[in-house]
Each structure stands twice: as structure tokens, then as C-alpha cells.
Phi, psi and omega in degrees: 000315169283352165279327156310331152297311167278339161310323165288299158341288173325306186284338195297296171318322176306300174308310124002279203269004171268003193239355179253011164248000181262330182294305228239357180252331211286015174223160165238037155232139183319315217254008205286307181338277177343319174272345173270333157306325196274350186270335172287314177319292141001333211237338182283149203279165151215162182283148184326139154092345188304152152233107196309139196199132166209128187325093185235109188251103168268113179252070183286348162235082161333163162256344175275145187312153182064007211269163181255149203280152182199160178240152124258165183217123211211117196230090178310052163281178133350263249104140200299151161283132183330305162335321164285299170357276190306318189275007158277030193237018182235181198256312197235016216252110182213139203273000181284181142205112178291355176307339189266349198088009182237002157266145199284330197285178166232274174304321194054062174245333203286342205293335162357298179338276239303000154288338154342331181239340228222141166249354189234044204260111158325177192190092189238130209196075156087266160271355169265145187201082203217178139228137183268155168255132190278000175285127182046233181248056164281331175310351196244338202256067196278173196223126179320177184241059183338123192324307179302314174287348196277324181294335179300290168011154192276134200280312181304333146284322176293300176313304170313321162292348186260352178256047187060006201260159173284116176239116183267094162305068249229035183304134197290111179315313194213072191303335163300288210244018159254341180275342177286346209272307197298310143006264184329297186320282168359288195277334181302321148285352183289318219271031194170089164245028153318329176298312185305335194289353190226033185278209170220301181229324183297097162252033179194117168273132155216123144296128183222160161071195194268053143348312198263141209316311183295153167271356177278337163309328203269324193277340176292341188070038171340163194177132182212137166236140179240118189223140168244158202236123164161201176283157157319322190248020144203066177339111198249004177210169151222143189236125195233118164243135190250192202196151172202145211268098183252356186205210183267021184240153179283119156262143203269152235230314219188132163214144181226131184243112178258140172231121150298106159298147165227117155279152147211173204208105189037238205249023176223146199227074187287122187261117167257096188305170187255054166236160171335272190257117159259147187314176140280168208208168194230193193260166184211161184203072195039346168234162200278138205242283170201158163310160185204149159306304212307182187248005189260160158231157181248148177236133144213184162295033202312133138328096211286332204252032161242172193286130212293303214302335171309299172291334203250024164291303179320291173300351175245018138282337164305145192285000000 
């Protein structure tokens, strides 16, 4: 019995330190979570007439007294299904399948990342209300929530969850070196809303809280949306607006509008912004993949199991 006991013991250590090198090794930027959210997002049903949309609010200086910095993500989907349940409470389990084509996610692993920023992230969707712990196999274990912890909560998470939307809660561990990381990300989807042409269903970003690069901006509250324009099954423009709070209505600053040619050829998808000088611009794999020289953007279907640098050889030879 007691070697069953230490055996037991063992696989637990084991099992632990594979789901915590898996949380905290597998991107190697802090901030990669932010693309796995938008990417569950993405991935999520919505109700007829709904225009899919999500909410990513970085508070690295609360506005509540005392409060601790924290980022969210608030997402008008249905609401999770047992099934998403589970597969966020598993290491390799995913409620996805990419055999039909219609989901952007593969592994479902990734959402893991947000131990990275986070040792406690909550998860609240409609009648679910839980949390995980980065301690032992808390990552796998979640633990309901209690009226009294729900009250605690940032009053802009309790609204977003009391107005129907899926909210993933992040109070930040270690905030000197997670709010800059989440900050870049942030303005790096603010500066490049070309990721929407290769969305699936999420046709609308809005940025919130203090995200922006200026600090005079950051004390303005800054608000930046991002929207794309076309058919579902080909998105031809993007429009990116920022908003800045001076009083109790938001004013709008500054829109930008772009407009695409779009080619496509089986499973790649080239966007030719419609400008003079366009910017160099990257590959995508329905979420960005890397910078490239070229004045184009690509989209295509890598392969998890071939090597990117394989495919994307190829691809940077196009004229």
C-alpha cells in the first residue's frame, strides 16, 4: 500500500510539472495568451443576428481603490458548453476539430499560456463561474466561485458577465513584466488590422483601459475598435477607430480605413493593401505567424505537422 502511495504521489509530480512547463514554456512571449483568446473567440457559435465581437481591456492602474492590475477578455458568444468546460480543465482535450475546416484552433492547449501572467484566471459564461490555480494540479482542477468572490471581482467583469458575454479574468502575478508584454500585443493588433481578413466569424476588436503606447494617451483612456467589411466568405476591408475619453462619452480621434484586393489560390490567401506605399506585412495562419519584407499579406493553412519555415520559404518568394 505504501508503494501505491508513493506512486501514486509521483505521477502527481510528474503531471504537475508537465502541465506547468507546458502553461509557461509553450510561446515564448508573455503575452501570446491574447492571441489564444481571440482565437477561442473565433471558434465560438453565436446567436443568429449577433455580430461577433471581443472585448480585450488591459487595467495595468485600476481605477478601483487598491486594486490589482489585471487584463480581460469578454466575448458575446453563446456561452461555453460543458464540453469547452472540460476541455479547459484537460491538457490535450479539445472541444475543437479541425477535420471539418471550420475551426481556427487545433490542439487546445494553448489557452493554458495565460499561467504566464496569471496564477488564479478565472472563467465566468453564463451559469459557469470557476477558477483555476497555477499550485499543484490546480491548472486541471477548477474551483467554483462563490457569491461573495464574484462581488469582489472589477465591476466591469461583473457587467460584462451580467450582459451575457464570456469573460476570461486575469489578475495579473506579476504585473512589471506582464502589463508591458500584454501593452505591445495590444497596440501591435491596434497597428495592423489586416488579422481580421482571416478571421472566420470575429468581426469586431475594441481595445480598452491603458494599452496605448503614449502616457498622455494612457491617462486619456484610450479605446481603439477595430472592424472588417465584406461577405463572410470574403472579407474586403478594415476599419480601425480610436476613441479617447475626456468626459463621459468616448470622442472619436482618428479612422482608418483600408481596403483589399483579395486572390486566393486552394488554401492561400493573398490580401494587396490598396495603398501607394504599404507598410511590409505578415503570414498568417488565420492568427499572425511572422513579419515578412513583402507589401502583401498571406494567409494560408499550415500544417501543425510540417515545419513553418518549410512552407514559408516558398511563400516569400512570390512577387
Amino acid at each position: 500500500m505504501e508503494d501505491l502511495r508513493r506512486g501514486v504521489a509521483e505521477m502527481r509530480r510528474s503531471l504537475t510539472a508537465a502541465v506547468d512547463r507546458l502553461a509557461k514554456d509553450l510561446y515564448e512571449s508573455q503575452a501570446h495568451f491574447v492571441q489564444e483568446l481571440l482565437q477561442n473567440a473565433d471558434d465560438n457559435s453565436y446567436a443568429e443576428g449577433v455580430r461577433p465581437r471581443i472585448d480585450l481591456v488591459l487595467r495595468g492602474r485600476p481605477p478601483e481603490a487598491a486594486g490589482q492590475p489585471y487584463f480581460f477578455a469578454a466575448n458575446n458568444e453563446k456561452g461555453l458548453t460543458e464540453a469547452d468546460v472540460r476541455a479547459l480543465c484537460d491538457i490535450s482535450r479539445s472541444s475543437k476539430s479541425q477535420a471539418t475546416g471550420t475551426t481556427t484552433g487545433y490542439k487546445g492547449v494553448g489557452w493554458k499560456s495565460v499561467f504566464r501572467v496569471a496564477d488564479e484566471p478565472h472563467v465566468l459564461s453564463q451559469g459557469w463561474r470557476f477558477k483555476f490555480s497555477s499550485a499543484g494540479l490546480g491548472m486541471l482542477t477548477p474551483q467554483w466561485l462563490e457569491d461573495t468572490e464574484v462581488d469582489k471581482l472589477p465591476s466591469e467583469v461583473r457587467e460584462a458577465h451580467s450582459r451575457g458575454d464570456t469573460v476570461f479574468y486575469l489578475p495579473l502575478s506579476d504585473p512589471s513584466k506582464s502589463v508591458p508584454s500584454i501593452r505591445t500585443e495590444m497596440q501591435t493588433i491596434q497597428a495592423d488590422c489586416a488579422q481580421l481578413l482571416f478571421l472566420r466569424r470575429v468581426t469586431e476588436i475594441s481595445l480598452r483601459g491603458d494599452w496605448a503606447a503614449d502616457e498622455s494617451e494612457q491617462e486619456m483612456a484610450t479605446w481603439a475598435r477595430l472592424m472588417v467589411a465584406g461577405s463572410p466568405d470574403q472579407r474586403a476591408a478594415t476599419t480601425c477607430q480610436r476613441y479617447q475619453h475626456t468626459g463621459s462619452e468616448p470622442v472619436l480621434v482618428e479612422e482608418n480605413t483600408t481596403r483589399f484586393q483579395i486572390s486566393s489560390h486552394e488554401d492561400v490567401v493573398v490580401a494587396l493593401p490598396k495603398l501607394e506605399e504599404p507598410p511590409p506585412q505578415r503570414v498568417f495562419a488565420y492568427l499572425p505567424v511572422r513579419s515578412v519584407a513583402r507589401r502583401t499579406r498571406q494567409h494560408s493553412l499550415f500544417s501543425p505537422g510540417i515545419p513553418l519555415i518549410a512552407r514559408q520559404g516558398p511563400i516569400n518568394l512570390m512577387p
